[in-house]
C-alpha positions in Angstrom: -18.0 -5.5 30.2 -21.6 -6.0 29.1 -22.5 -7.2 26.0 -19.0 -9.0 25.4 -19.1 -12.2 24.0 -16.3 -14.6 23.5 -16.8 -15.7 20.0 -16.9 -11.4 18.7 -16.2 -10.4 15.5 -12.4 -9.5 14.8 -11.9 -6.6 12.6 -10.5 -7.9 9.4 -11.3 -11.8 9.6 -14.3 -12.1 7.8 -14.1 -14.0 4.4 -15.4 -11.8 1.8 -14.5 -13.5 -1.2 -18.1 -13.7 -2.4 -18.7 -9.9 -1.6 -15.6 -9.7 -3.8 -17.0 -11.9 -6.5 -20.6 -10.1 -6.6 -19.3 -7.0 -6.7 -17.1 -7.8 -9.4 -20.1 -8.8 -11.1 -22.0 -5.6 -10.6 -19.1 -3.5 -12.5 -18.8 -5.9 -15.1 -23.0 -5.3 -15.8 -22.9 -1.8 -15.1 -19.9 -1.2 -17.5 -21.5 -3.1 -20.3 -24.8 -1.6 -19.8 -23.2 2.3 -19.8 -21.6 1.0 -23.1 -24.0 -0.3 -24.9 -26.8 2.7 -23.5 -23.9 4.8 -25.2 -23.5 2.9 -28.5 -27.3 3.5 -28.7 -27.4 7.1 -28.2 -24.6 7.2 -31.0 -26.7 4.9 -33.4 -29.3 7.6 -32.7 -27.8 10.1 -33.8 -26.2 9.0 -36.4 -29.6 8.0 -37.8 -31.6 11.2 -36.8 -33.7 10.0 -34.7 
């Protein structure tokens, strides 16, 4: 078959334990930073701004 290779990728093989990690990280930001963009809208208009 052309194009075949000997050392091809295996479906479910790869190590993705620092995708796993980074994206992990990404919530974590995004999370805090939808909280805290809320607690400032409350602040807001709380104080009538």
């Amino acid at each position: 078959m052309a194009g075949h290779h000997d050392n091809e990728h295996v479906h479910g093989t790869m190590d993705v334990r620092g995708h796993e990690k980074t994206f992990a990280g990404f919530i974590k930001v995004a999370t805090w930073g939808a909280v805290i963009s809320i607690l400032v809208l409350i602040f807001l208009a709380l104080v009538g701004a």
